[in-house]
ZASE-897598 format. One record per atom (N, C-alpha, C): residue in three letters; x, y, z. Coordinates in steps of 0.001 Angstrom, whole numbers, padded with zeros to 6 digits, always signed. Layout:
<sites>
ALAXYZ...
</sites>
This chain:
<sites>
UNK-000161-006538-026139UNK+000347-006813-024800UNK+000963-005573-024164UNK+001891-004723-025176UNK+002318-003324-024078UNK+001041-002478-023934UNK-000238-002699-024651UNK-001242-001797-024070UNK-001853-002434-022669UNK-001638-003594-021997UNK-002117-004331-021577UNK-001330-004076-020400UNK+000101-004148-020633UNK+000946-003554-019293UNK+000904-002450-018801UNK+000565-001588-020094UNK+000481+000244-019788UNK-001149+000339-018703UNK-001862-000855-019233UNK-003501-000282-018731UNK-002734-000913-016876UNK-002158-002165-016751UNK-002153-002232-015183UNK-000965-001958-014469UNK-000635-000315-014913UNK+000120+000606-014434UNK+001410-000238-013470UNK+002019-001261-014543UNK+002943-001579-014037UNK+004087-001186-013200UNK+004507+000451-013425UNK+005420+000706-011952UNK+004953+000852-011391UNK+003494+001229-010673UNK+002848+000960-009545UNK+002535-000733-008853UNK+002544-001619-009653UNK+002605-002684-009084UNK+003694-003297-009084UNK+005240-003043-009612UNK+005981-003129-008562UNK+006386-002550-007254UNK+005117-001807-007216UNK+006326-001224-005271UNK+005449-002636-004778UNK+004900-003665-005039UNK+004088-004616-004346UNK+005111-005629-004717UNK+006091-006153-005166UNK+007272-007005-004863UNK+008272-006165-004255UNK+008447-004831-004104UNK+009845-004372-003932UNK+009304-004285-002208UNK+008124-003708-001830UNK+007570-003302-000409UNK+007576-004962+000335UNK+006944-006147+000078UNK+006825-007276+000503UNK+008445-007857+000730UNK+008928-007701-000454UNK+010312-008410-000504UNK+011694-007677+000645UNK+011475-006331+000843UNK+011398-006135+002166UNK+011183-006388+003129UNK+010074-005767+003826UNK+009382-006706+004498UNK+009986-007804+004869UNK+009807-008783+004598UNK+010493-010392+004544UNK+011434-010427+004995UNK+012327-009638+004241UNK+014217-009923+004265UNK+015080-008283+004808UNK+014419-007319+004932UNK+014769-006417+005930UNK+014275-006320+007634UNK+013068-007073+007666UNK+012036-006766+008812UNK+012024-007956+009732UNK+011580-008680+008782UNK+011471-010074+009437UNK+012486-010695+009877UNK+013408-010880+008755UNK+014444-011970+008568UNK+015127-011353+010043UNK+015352-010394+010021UNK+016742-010501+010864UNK+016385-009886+012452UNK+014774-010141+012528UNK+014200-009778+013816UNK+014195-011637+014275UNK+014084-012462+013199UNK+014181-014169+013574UNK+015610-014394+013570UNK+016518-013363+013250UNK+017836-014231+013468UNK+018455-013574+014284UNK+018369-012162+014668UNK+018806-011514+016009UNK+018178-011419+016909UNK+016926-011665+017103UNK+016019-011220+018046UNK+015659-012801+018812UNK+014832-013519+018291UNK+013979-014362+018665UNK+014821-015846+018417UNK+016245-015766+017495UNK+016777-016871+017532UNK+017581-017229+018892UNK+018137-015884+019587UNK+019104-015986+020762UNK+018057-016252+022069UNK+016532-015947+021983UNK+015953-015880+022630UNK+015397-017218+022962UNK+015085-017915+021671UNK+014615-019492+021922UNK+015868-020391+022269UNK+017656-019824+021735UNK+018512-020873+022223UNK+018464-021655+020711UNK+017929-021377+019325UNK+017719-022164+018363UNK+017728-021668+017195UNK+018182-021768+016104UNK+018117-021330+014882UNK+016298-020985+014378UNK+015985-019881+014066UNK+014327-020128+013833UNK+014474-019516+012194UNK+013310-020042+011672UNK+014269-019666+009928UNK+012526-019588+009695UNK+011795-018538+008425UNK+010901-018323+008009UNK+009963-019724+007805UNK+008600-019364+008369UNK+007972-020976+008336UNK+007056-020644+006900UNK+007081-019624+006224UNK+006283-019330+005075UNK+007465-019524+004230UNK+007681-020588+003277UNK+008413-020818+002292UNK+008249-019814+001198UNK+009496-019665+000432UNK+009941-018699-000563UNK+008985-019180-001923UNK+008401-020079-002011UNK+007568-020602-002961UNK+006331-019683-002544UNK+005455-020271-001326UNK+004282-019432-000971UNK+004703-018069-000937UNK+005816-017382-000493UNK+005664-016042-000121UNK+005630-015653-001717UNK+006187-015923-002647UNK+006040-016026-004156UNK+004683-016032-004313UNK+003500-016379-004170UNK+002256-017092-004371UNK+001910-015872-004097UNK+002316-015453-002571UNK+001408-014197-001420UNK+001998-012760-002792UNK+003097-012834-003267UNK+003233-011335-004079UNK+002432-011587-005328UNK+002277-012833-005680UNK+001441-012433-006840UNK+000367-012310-006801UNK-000169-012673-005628UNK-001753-012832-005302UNK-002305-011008-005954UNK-001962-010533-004889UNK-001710-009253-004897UNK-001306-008477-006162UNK-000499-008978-006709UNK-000227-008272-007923UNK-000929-008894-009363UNK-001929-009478-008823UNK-002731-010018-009722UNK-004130-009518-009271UNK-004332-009374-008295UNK-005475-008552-007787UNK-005135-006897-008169UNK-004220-006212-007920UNK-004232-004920-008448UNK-004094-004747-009502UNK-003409-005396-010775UNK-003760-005701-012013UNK-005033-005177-012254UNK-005665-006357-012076UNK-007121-006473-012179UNK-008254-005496-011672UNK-007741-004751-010711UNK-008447-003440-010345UNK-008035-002321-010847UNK-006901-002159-011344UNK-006287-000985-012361UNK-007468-001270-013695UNK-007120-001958-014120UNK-007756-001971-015518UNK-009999-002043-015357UNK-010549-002822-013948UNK-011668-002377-014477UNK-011721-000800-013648UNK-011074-000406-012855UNK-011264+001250-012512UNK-011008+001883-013706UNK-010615+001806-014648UNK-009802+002273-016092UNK-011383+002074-016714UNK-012114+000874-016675UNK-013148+000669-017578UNK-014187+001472-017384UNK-014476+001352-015997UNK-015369+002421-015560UNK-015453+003832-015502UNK-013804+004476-015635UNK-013600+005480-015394UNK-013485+005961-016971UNK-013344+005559-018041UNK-012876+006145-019239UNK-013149+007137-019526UNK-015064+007618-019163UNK-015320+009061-019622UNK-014706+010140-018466UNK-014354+009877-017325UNK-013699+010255-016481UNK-012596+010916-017164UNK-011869+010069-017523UNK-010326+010078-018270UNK-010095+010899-019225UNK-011424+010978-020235UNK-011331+011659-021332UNK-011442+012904-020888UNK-011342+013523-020091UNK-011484+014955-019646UNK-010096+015180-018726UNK-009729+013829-017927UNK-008743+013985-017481UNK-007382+014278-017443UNK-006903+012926-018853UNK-005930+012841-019203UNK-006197+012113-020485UNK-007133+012634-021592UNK-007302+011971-022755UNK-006146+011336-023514UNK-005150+011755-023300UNK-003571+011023-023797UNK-003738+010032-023156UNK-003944+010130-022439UNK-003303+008680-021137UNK-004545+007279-021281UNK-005941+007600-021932UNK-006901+006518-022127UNK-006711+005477-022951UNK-006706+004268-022374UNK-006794+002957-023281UNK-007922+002428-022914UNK-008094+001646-022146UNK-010311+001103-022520UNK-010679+002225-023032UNK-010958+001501-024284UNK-012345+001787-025081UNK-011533+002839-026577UNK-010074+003002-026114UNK-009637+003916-027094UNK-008602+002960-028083UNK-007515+002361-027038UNK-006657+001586-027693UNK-006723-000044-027339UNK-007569-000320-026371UNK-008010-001924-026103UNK-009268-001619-026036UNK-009570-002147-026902UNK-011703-002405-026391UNK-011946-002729-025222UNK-012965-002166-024831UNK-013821-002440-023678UNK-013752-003751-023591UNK-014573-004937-024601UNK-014312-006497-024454UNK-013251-006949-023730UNK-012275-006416-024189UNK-010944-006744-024197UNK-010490-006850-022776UNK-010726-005388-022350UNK-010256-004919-020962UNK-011060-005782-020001UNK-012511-006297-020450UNK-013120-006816-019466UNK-012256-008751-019148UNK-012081-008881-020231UNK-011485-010238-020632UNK-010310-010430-019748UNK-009706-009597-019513UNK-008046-009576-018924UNK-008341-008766-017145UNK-009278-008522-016876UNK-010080-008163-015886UNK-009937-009552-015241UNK-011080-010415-016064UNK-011041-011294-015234UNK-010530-012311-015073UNK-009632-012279-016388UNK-008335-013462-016306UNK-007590-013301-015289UNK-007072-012066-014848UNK-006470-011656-013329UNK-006866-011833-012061UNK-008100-011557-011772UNK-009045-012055-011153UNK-009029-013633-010854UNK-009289-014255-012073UNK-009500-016041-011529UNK-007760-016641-011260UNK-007132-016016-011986UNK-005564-016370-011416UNK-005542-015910-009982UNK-005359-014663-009665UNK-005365-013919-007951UNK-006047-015145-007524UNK-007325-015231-007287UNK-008329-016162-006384UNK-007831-017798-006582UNK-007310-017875-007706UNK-006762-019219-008060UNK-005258-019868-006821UNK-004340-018944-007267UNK-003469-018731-005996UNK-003628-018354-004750UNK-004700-017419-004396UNK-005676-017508-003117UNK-005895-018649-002380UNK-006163-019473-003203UNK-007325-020850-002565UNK-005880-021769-002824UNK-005050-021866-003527UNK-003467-022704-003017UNK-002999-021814-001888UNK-002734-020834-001357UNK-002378-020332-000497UNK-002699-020759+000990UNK-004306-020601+000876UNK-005222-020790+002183UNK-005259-022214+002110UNK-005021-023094+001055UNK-004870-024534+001343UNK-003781-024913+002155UNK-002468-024092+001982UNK-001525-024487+002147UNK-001380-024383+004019UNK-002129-023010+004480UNK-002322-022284+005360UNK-003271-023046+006092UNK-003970-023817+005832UNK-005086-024781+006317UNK-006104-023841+006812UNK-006568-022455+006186UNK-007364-021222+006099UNK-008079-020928+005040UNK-009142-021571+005274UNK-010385-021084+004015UNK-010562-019652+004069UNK-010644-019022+005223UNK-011105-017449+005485UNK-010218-017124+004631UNK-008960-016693+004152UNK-007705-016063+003929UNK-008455-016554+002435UNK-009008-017802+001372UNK-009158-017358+000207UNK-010554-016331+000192UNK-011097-016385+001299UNK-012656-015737+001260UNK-011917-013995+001453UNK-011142-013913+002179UNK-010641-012426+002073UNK-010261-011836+001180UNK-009243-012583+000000UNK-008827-012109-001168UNK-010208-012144-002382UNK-011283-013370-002089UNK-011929-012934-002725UNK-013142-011840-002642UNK-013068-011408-001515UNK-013598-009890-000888UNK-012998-008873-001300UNK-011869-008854-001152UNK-010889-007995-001956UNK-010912-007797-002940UNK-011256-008411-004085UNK-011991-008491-005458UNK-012925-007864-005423UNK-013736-008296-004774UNK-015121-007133-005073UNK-015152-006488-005053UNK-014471-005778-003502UNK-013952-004581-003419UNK-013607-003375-004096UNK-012468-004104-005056UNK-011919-003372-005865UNK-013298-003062-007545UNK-013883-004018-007088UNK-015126-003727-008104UNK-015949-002961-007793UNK-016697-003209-006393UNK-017179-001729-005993UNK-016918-000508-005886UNK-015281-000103-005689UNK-014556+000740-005747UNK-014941+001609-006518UNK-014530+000606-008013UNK-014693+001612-009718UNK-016169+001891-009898UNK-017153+001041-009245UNK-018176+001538-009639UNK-019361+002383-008984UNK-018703+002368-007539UNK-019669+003297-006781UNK-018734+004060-005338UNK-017486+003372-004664UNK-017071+004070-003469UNK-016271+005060-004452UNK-015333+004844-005331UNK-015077+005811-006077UNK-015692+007307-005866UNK-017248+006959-005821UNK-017757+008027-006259UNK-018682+008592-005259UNK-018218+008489-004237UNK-018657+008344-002677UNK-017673+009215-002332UNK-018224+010405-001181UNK-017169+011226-000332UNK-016328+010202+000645UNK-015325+010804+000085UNK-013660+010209+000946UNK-014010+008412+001213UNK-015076+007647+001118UNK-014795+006165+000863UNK-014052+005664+000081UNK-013814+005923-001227UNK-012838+005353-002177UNK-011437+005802-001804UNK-011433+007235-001149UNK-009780+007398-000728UNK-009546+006431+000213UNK-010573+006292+001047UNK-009714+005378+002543UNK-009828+004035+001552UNK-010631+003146+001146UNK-010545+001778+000462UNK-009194+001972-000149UNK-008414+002619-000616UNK-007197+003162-001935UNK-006610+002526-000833UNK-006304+003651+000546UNK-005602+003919+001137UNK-005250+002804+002164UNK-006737+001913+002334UNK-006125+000769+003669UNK-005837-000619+002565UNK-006573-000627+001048UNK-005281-001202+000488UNK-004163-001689+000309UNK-003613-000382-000051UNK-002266+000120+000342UNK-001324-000740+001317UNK-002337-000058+002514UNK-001477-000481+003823UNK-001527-001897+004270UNK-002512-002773+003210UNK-002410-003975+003802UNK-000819-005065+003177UNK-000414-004426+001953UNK+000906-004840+001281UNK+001965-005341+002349UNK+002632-004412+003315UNK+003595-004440+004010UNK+002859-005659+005067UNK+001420-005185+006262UNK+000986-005851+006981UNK+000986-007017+006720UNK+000704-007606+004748UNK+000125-009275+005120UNK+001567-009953+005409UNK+002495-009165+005143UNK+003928-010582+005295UNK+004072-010443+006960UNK+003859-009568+007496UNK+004030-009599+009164UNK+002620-010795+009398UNK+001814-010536+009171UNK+000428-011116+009756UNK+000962-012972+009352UNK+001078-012943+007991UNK+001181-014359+007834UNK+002413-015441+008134UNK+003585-014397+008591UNK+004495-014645+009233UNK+004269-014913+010762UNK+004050-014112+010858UNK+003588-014497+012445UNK+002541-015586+012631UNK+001569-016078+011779UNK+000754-016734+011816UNK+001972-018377+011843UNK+002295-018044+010920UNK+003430-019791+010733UNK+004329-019568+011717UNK+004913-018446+012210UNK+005783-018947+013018UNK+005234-019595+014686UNK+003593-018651+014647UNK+003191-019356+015892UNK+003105-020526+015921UNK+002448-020984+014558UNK+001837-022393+014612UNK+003139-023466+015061UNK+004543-023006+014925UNK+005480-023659+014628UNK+006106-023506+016174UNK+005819-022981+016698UNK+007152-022309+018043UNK+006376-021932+019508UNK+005095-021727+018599UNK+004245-021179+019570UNK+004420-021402+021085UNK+004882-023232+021172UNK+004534-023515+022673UNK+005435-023311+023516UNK+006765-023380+022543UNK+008188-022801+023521UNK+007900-021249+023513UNK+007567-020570+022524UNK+007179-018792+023262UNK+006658-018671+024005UNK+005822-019549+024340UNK+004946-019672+025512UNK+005378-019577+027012UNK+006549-021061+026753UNK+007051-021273+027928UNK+008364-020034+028513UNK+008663-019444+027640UNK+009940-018721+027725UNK+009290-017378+027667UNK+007839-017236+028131UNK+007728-015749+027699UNK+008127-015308+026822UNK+007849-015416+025961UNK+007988-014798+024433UNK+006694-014220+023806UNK+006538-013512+022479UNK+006212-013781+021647UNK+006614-012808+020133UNK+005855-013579+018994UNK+006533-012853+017674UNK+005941-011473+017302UNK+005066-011295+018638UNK+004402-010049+018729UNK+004927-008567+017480UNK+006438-008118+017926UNK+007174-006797+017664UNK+007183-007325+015804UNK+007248-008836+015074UNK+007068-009103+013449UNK+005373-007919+013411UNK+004479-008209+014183UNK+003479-007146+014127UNK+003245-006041+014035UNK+004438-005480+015333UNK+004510-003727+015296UNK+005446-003466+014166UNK+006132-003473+013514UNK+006834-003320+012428UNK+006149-003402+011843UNK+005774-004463+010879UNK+004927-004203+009658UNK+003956-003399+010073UNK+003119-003106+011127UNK+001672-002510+011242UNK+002590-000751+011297UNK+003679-000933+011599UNK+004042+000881+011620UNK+004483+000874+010186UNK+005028+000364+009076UNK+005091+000758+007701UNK+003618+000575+007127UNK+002406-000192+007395UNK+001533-000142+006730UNK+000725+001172+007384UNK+000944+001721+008574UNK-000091+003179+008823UNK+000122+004003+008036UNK+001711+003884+007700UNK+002481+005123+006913UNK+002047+004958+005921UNK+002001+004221+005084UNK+001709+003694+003698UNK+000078+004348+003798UNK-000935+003730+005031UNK-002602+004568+004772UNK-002615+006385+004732UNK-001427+006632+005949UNK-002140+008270+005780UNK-001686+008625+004504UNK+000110+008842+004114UNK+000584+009020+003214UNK-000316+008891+001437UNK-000911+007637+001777UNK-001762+007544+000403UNK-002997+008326+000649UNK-003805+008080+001929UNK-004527+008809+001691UNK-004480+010333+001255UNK-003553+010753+001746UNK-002972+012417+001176UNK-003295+012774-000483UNK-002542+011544-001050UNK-001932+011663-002422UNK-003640+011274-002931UNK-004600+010505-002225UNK-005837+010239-002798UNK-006618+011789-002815UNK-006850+012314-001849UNK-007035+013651-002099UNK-006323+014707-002695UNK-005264+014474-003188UNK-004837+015511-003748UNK-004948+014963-005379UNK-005065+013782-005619UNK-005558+013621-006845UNK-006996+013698-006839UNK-007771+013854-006237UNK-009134+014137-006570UNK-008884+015585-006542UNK-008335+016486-006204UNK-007884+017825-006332UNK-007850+017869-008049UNK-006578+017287-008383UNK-006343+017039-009492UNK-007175+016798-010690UNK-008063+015536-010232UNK-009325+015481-011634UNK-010022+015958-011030UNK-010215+017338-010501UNK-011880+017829-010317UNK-012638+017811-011108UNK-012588+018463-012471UNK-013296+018588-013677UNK-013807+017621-014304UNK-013023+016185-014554UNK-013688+015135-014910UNK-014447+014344-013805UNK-014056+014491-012858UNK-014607+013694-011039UNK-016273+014419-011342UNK-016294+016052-011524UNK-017633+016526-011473UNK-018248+016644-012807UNK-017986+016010-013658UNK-018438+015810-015053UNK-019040+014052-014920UNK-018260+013410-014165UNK-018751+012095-013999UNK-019625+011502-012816UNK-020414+012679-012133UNK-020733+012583-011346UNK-020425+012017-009914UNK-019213+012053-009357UNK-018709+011589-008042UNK-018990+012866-007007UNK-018805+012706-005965UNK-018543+013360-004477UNK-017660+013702-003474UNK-016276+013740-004676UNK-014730+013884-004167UNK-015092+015090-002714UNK-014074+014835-002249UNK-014055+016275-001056UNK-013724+017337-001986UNK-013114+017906-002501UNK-012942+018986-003573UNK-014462+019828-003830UNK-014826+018574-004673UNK-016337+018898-005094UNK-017863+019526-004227UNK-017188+018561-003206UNK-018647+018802-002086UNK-017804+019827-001082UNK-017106+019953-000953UNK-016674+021291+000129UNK-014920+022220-000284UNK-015031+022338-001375UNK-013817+023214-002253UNK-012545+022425-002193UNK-011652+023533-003183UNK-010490+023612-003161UNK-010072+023202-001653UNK-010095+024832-000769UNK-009920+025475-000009UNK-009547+024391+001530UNK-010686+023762+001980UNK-011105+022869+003040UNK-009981+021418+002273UNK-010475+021402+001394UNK-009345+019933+000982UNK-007481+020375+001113UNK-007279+021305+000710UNK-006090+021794+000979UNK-005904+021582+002544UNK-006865+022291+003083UNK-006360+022101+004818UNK-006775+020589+005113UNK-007320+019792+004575UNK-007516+018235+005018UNK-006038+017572+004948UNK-005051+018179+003511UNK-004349+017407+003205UNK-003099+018284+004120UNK-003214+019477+004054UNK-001649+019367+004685UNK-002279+019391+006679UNK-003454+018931+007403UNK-003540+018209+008833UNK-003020+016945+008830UNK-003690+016189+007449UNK-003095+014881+007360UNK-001114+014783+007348UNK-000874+015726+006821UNK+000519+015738+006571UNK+000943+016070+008016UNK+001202+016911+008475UNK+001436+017434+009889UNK+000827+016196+011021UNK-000052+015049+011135UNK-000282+014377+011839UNK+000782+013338+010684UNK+001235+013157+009859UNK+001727+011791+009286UNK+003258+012180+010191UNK+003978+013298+009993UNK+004781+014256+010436UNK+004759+013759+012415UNK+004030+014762+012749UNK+003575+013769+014809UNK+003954+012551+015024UNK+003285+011523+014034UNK+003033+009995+014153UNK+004819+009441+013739UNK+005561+010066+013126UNK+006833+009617+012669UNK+007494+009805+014033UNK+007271+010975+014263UNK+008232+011499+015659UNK+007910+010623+016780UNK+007251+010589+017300UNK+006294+009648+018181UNK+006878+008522+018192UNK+006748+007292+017000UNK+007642+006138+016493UNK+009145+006433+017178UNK+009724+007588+016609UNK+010959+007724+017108UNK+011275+007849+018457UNK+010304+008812+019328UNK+010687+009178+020302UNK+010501+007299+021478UNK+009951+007373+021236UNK+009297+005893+021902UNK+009575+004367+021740UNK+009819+004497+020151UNK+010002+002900+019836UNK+011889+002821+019020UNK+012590+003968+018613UNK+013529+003851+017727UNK+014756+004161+018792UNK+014769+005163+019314UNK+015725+006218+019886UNK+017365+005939+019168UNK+017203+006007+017791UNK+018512+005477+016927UNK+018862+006961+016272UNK+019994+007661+015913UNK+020237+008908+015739UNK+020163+008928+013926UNK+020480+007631+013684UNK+020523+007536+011942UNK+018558+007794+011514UNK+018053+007009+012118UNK+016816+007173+011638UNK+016280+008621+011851UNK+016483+009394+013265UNK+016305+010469+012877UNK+016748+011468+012062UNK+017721+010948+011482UNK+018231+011726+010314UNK+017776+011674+009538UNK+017490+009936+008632UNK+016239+009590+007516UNK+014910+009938+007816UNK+014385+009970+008861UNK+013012+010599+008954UNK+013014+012202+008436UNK+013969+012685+009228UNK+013780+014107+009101UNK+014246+014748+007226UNK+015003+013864+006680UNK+015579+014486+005108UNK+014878+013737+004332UNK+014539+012646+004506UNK+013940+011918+003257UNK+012877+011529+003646UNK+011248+011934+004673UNK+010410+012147+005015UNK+009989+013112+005122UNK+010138+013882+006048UNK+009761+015263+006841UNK+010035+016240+006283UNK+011070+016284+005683UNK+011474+017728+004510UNK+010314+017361+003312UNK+010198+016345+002517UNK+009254+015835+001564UNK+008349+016558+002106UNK+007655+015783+002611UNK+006304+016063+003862UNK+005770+017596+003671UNK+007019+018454+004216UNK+007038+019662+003907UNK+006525+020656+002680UNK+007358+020417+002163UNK+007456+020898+000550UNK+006159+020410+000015UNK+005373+019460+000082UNK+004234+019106+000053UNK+003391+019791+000120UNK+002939+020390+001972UNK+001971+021500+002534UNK+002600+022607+001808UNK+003616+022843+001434UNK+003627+024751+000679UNK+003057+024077-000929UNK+003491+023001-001441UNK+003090+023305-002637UNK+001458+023384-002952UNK+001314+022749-001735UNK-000573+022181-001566UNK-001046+024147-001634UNK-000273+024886-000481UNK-001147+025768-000206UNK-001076+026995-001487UNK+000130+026518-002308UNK+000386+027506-003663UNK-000570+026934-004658UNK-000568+025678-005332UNK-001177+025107-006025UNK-002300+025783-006808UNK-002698+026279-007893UNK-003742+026767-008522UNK-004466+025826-009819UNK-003186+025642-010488UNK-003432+024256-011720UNK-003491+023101-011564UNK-003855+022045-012533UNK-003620+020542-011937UNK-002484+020264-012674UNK-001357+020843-013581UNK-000233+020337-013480UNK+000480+020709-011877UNK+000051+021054-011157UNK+000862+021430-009551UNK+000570+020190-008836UNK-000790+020343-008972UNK-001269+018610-007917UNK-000587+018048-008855UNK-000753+017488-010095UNK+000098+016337-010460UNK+001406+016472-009915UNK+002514+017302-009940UNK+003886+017048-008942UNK+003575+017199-008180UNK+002437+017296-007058UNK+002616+017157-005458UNK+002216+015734-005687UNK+001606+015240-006382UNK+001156+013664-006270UNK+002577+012993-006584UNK+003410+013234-007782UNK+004476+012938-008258UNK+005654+012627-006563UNK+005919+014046-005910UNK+006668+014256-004819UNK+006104+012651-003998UNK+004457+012854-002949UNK+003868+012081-002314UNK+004542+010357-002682UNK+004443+009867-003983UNK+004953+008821-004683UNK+006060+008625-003913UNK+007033+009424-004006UNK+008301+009626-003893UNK+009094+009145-002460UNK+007758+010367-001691UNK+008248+009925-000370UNK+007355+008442+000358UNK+006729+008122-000439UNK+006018+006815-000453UNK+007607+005142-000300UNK+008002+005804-001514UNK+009432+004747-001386UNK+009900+004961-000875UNK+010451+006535-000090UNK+011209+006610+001085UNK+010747+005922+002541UNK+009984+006254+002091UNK+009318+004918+003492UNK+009373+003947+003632UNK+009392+003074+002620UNK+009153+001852+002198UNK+010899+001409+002796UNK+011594+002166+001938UNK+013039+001669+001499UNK+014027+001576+003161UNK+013152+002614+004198UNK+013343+003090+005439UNK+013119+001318+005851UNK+013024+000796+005506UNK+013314-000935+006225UNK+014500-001183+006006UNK+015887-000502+005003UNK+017446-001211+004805UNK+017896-000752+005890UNK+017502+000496+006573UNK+018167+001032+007819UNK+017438+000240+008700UNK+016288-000205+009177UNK+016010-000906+009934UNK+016446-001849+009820UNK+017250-002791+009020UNK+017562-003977+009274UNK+018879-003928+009877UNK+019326-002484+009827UNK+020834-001960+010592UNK+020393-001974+011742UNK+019008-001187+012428UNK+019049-000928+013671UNK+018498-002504+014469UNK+017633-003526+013510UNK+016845-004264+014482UNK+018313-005781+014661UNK+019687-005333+013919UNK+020548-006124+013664UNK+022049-005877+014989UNK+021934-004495+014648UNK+022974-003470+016199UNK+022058-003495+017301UNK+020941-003020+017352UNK+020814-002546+018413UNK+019625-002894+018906UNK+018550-003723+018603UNK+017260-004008+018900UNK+018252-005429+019684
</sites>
């Protein structure tokens, strides 16, 4: 069983309760109890119960499970060049094995899927998660190995974590309120722009860290035959992909601020625990010669990944004072 936790890179699938559980109770909660409760004249309280939203994190964390370990299956000879310490399919869990717990994750995810979308009175919503499955199967076995497709699939992933609690929030609260937002000019619209501005951050940001780990395994990426950007157009050009991406992730923060925040604390957290990151990033990108370097620029990227994330406790200051 600890080879089993080690294969579905368990601190990576908690930022998928710590990012949602946010979400919820930094973002949401107190945009329905300062915002939209004074506005209807009425107490409005989450129409997605703490049971389902329970359901919605594991869905997810039973689906990335399950795509950690068969990308692991597929990737092993990958690995063995990569990080031969670090291989379990096929070294310390059999292949059988890995496939077995593959899809035990799998029929649980889709299992809670289809209670979810029951609950939701939305068949589409279990047909999406079980798209999402495949997905993640096609991934390991062919976008993977496709120029920059497997980074963006990684990457809008990613960004769908934060988005589904806005999307399905907003979905129950319409169904529930809808007709007085209606009448009062309203709507739960801004539960949208919030989550959809932590999930962009979450796509470029990863996408960065996706190219700079294909930086990273070049040697096994072109031993296993893939089409990383590295591979098909250098070092050189991927370095400048990743620190444009950085410098536009950098624009897109300011922008947010200048337009949607105008709060003096956040520009403080943007600028020290974003934008300095951010930084230090593009010099280490443009020094970088070894892949222990990309591994700490990937390490850093991580980093400022939770700073982003965590950038919802101050929002629940600003959407609580001053929104």
């Amino acid at each position: 069983m600890l080879n089993v936790i080690k294969m579905i890179r368990w601190p990576n699938l908690l930022m998928v309760p710590l990012t949602m559980c946010l979400m919820r109770y930094c973002i949401v909660q107190p945009m329905l109890d300062y915002q939209f409760s004074p506005q209807l004249g009425e107490q409005i309280t989450f129409q997605l119960s703490t049971n389902y939203f329970i359901v919605l994190v594991l869905i997810n964390m039973f689906l990335g499970a399950a795509g950690y370990i068969i990308n692991d299956y597929f990737d092993r000879h990958i690995d063995r060049v990569n990080r031969p310490a670090e291989v379990i399919v096929g070294r310390v869990v059999p292949r059988r094995a890995a496939m077995v717990w593959h899809i035990i994750f799998d029929v649980v995810a889709l299992a809670l899927a289809a209670i979810f979308a029951h609950h939701l009175q939305k068949t589409a919503i279990f047909l999406l998660y079980a798209m999402i499955a495949g997905v993640f199967w096609l991934y390991s076995t062919t976008y993977k190995r496709q120029l920059l497709i497997g980074n963006f699939v990684v990457a809008i992933g990613t960004a769908t974590i934060p988005l589904q609690v806005g999307l399905f929030e907003y979905m129950t609260l319409t169904r529930t309120y809808g007709f007085e937002m209606i009448l009062k000019d309203l709507t739960f619209a801004p539960i949208i722009y919030w989550t959809a501005g932590f999930a962009f951050f979450a796509f470029i940001i990863n996408l960065i860290r996706e190219i700079v780990k294909d930086m990273e395994d070049l040697e096994g990426d072109n031993s296993g035959g893939c089409t990383t950007l590295p591979i098909a157009y250098g070092m050189r050009i991927s370095k400048i992909v990743v620190i444009c991406l950085s410098i536009m992730s950098i624009i897109a923060l300011f922008l947010c601020y200048y337009f949607f925040l105008h709060e003096p604390l956040s520009f403080l957290y943007i600028s020290i625990f974003i934008t300095v990151p951010i930084i230090i990033v593009c010099i280490l990108t443009i020094k970088a010669t070894e892949v222990k370097h990309y591994h700490r620029i990937s390490t850093i990227i991580k980093i400022i990944m939770l700073f982003g994330v965590l950038y919802s406790l101050l929002a629940w200051q600003i959407i609580k004072y001053v929104v």
